[in-house]
C-alpha positions in Angstrom: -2.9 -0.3 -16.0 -4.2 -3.4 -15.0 -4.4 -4.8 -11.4 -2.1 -8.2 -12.4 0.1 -5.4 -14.0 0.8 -3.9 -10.5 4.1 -5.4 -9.3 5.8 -4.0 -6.3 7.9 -6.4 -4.9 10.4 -8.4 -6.8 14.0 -10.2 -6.2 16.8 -9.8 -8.1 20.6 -11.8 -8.1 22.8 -9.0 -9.4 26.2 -10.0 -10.1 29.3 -7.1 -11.0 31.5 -7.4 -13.5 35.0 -8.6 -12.1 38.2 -6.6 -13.2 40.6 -7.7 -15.8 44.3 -8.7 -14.8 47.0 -6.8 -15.3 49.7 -7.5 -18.6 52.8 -8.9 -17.8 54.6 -8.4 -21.1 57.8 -7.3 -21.8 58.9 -5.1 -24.6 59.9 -6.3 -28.2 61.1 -4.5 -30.8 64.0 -4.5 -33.4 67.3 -3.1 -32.4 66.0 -3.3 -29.1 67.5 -5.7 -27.2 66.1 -5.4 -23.4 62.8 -3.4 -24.0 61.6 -3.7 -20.3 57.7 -4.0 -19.0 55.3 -2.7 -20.6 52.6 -4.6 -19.4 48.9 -2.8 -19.3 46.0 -2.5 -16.6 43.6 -4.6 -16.9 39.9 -2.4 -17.1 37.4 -2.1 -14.4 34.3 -4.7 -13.9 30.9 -3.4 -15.0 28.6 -1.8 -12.1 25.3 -2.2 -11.7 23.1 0.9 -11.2 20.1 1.7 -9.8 18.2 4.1 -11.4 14.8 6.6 -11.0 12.7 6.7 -13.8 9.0 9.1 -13.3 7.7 7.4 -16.3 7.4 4.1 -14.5 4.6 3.4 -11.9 5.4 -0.2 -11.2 7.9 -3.0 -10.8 5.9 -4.8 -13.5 9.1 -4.8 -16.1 11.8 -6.4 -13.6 8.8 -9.0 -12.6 10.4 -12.0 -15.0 14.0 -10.5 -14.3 15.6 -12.8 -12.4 19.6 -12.2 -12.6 21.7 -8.9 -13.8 24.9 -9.4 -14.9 27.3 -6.7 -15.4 29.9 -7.0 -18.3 33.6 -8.3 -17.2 36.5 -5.5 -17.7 39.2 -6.8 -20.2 42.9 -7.8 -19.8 45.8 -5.0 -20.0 47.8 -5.3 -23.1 51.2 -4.8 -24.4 53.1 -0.7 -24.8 50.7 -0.2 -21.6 47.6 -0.4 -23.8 44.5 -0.7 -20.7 41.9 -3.3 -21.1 38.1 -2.4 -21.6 36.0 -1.4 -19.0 33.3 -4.1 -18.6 29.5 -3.2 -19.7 27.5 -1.3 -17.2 23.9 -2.6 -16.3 21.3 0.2 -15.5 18.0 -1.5 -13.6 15.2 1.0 -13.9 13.4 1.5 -11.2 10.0 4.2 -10.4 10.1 6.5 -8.0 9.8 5.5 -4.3 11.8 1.7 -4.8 13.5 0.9 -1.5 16.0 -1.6 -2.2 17.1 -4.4 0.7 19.8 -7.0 0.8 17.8 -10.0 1.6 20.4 -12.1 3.6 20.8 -9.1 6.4 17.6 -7.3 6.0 19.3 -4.1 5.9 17.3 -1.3 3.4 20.9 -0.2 1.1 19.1 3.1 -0.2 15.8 4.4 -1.3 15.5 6.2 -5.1 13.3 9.6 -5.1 14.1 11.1 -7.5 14.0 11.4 -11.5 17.3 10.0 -13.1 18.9 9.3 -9.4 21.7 6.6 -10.1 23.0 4.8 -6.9 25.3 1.5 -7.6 24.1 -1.0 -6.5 26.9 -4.1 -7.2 30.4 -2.3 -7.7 32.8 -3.7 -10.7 36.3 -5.4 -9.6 38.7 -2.8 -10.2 41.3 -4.0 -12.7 44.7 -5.3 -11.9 47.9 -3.5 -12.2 50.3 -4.3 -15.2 53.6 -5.2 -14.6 54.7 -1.5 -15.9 54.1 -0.9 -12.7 56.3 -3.2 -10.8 59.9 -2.0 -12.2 62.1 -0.8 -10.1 66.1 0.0 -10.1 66.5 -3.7 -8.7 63.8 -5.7 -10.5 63.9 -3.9 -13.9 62.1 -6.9 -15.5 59.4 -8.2 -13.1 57.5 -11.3 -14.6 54.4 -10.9 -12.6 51.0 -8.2 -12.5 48.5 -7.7 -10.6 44.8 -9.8 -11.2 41.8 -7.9 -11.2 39.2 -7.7 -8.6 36.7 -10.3 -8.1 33.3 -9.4 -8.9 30.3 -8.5 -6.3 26.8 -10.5 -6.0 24.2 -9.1 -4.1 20.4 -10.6 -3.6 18.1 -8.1 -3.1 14.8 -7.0 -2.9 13.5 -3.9 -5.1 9.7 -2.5 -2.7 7.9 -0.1 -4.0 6.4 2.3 -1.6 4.0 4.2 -3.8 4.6 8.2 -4.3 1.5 10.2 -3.9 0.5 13.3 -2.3 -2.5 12.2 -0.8 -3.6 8.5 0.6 -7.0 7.0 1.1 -7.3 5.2 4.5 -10.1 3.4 5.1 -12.0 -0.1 5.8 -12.8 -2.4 2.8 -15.9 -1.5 0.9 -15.8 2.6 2.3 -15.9 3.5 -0.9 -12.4 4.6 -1.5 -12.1 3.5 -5.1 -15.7 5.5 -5.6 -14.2 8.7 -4.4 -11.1 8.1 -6.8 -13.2 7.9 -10.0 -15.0 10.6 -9.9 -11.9 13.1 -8.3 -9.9 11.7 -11.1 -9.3 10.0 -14.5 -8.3 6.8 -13.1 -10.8 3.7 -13.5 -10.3 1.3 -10.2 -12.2 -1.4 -10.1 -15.3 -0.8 -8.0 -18.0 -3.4 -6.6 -20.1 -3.8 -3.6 -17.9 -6.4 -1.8 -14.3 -5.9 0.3 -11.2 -6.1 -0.7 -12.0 -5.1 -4.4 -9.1 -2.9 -4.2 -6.2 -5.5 -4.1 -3.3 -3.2 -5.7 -2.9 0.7 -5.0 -4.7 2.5 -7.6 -3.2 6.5 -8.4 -5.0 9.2 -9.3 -4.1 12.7 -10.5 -6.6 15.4 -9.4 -6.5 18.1 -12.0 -7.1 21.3 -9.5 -7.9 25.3 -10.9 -5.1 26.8 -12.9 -4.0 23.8 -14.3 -2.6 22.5 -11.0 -2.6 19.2 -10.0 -1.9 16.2 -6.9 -1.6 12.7 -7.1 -4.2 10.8 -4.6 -4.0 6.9 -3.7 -6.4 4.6 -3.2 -4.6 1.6 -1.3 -6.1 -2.0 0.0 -8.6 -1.2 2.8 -7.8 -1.9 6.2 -9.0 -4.4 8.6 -8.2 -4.8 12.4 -4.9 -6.7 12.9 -3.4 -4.8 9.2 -0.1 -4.1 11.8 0.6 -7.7 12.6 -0.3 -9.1 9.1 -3.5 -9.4 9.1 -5.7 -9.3 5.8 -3.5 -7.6 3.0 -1.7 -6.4 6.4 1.6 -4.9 5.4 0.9 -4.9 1.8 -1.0 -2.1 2.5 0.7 -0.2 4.7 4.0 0.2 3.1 2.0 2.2 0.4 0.8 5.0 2.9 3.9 5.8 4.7 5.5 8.1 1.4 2.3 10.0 1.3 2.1 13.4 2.9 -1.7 13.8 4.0 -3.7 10.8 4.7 -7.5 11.1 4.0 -9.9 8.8 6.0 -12.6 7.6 5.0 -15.7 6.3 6.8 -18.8 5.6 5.1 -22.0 7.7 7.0 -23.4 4.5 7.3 -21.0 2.9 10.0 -21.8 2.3 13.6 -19.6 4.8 15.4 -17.8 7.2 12.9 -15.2 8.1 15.6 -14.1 4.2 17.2 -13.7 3.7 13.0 -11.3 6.4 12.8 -9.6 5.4 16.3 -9.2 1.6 14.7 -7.5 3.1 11.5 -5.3 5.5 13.2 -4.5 2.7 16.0 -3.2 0.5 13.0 -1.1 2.9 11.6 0.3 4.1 14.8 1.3 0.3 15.8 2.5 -0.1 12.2 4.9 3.0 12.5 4.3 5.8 14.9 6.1 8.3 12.4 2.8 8.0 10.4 0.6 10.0 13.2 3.2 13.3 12.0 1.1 13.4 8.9 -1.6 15.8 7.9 -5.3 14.1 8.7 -8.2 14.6 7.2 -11.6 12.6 8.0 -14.1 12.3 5.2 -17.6 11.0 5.9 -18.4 9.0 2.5 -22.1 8.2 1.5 -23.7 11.7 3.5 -26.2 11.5 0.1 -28.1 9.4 2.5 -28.2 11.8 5.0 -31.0 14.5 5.6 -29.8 17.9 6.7 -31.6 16.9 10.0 -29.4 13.6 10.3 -26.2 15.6 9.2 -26.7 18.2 11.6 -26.8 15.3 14.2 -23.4 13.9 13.3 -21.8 16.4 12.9 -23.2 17.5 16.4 -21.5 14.6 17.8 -18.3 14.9 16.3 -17.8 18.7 17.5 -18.5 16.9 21.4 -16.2 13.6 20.7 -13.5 16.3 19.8 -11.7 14.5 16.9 -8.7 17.0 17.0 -8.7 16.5 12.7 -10.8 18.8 10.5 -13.7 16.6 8.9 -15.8 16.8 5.7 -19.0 15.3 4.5 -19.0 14.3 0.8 -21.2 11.6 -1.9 -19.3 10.6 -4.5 -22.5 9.0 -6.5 -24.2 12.3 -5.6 -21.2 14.3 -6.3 -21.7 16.8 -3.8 -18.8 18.5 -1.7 -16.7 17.1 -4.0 -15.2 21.0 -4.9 -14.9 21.6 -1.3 -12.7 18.3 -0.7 -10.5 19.1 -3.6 -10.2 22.9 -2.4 -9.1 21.4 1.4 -6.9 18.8 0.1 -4.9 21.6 -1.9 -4.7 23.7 0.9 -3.5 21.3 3.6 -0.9 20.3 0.6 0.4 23.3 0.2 -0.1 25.5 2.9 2.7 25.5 5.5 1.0 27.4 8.5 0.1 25.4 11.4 -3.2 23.9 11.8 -6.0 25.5 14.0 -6.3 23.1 17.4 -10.3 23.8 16.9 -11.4 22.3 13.4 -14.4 22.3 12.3 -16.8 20.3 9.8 -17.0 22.3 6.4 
């Protein structure tokens, strides 16, 4: 998939169907003179549903989609006969689309899960024939019942991407790096930030022919919470995953005040987000010598972190094994956490 090709945020005017009106005929037949009602319900207005799809990654197809229009419900007929029920309208959607009414703000529902259907504009029920309506003093009422007006709704369909592990990071940290070689995916990668400007996934084939899905999301800068730089863009994308990796390159200043800034961001952004697993990953080490590395990681045992860390090269492709092997483990493994970690 291309970058362009990622959409994740669209709006869409949906619009129910209304329901049909009710019949207000009155029997005819040979030899029978004073037939009474007989007037049919008129059918029920289309809905329109939401619905989870885990073939789709992106809102990509619903980009040019501007209005959905369910199908009106027909009018009752005569001898009771029930009018149509009005075309439904299915809006496809991948897994992890929050959808919002845009005039209150209000999030209606999220969809998790594969072939979840939630309606999202409900059809106008259709109005009572005049059948109905008799009674021992009105045995021949003239009128029915009209059916329900239809529903319109402007929303907004978010993506919040769905992946079991999410690359935190500043631009240029090498995120997309790490993501190529883990997996099959192909991100674009140069020397220069903000290369990543859409989420990229990633599926990490592990031993046994087990697997995880991994994200590499638009780097970070300080300010992300209030907007800043690709701000909320990217931080929607992170709050679905279950274990965040962070990555810092070996390069950077002070390893530890990056990971403060990152984790300060996302604590401002949404404080739920510090409930996640953490994991911090020192990018680049193949510049390292074992005296260097020995050094660090010296001085991240003393600045007591309170997260386990790791030292990997993606170019160099070393400790790669031992990242996957850690990842599947914090994924999977329910036990609490040791309050002492230490580098691997």
């Amino acid at each position: 998939m291309t970058e362009g090709n990622f959409v994740d945020y669209v709006k869409i005017y949906v619009t129910s169907g209304k329901g049909g009106k009710g019949s207000t005929h009155l029997h005819r037949e040979k030899f029978i003179e004073k037939g009474g009602p007989d007037g049919g319900d008129g059918g029920r207005g289309g809905h329109v549903y939401i619905k989870g799809n885990k073939n789709l990654w992106t809102l990509f197809h619903l980009k040019f989609v501007k209005h959905m229009r369910a199908g009106h419900g027909g009018d009752g007929g005569s001898s009771r006969s029930t009018g149509h029920d009005g075309e439904d309208k299915y809006v496809e959607v991948p897994l992890g689309t929050v959808v919002k009414d845009i005039e209150t703000g209000e999030i209606l529902f999220e969809i998790t899960e594969h072939g979840e259907e939630r309606i999202l504009a409900q059809g106008g029920k259709g109005g009572l024939g005049n059948w109905h309506f008799r009674s021992s003093t009105n045995q021949t009422p003239r009128y029915s019942q009209p059916g329900m007006p239809s529903t319109e709704l402007d929303v907004i369909l978010e993506l919040k991407v769905l992946a079991d592990v999410g690359l935190v990071g500043f631009p240029n940290a090498g995120k997309s790096t790490l993501l190529s070689v883990l997996t099959s995916a192909k991100p674009k990668i140069a020397d220069y930030p903000f290369t990543t400007l859409k989420p990229n996934l990633g599926i990490v084939a592990y031993r046994e022919f087990q697997s995880f899905v991994i994200a590499d999301i638009p780097g970070i800068i300080e300010g992300a919470a209030e907007g800043k730089g690709l701000g909320h863009y990217f931080l929607r994308h992170i709050e679905r995953n279950s274990t965040l990796l962070f990555l810092v390159p070996a390069d950077a200043d002070d390893i530890k005040k990056e990971y403060e800034i990152l984790l300060d961001e996302l604590r401002r952004y949404n404080p739920e987000m510090l409930d996640k697993d953490r994991l911090l990953v020192i990018s680049k080490c193949d510049m390292l010598d074992d005296e260097l590395k020995a050094e660090m990681k010296q001085l991240l045992d003393k600045s007591k972190l309170g997260i386990p860390y790791m030292f990997i090269s993606s170019v160099a492709q070393q400790g790669l094994t031992e990242l996957k092997d850690k990842l599947w483990e914090m994924l999977n493994v329910e036990d609490e956490k040791p309050e002492n970690s230490h580098g691997l």
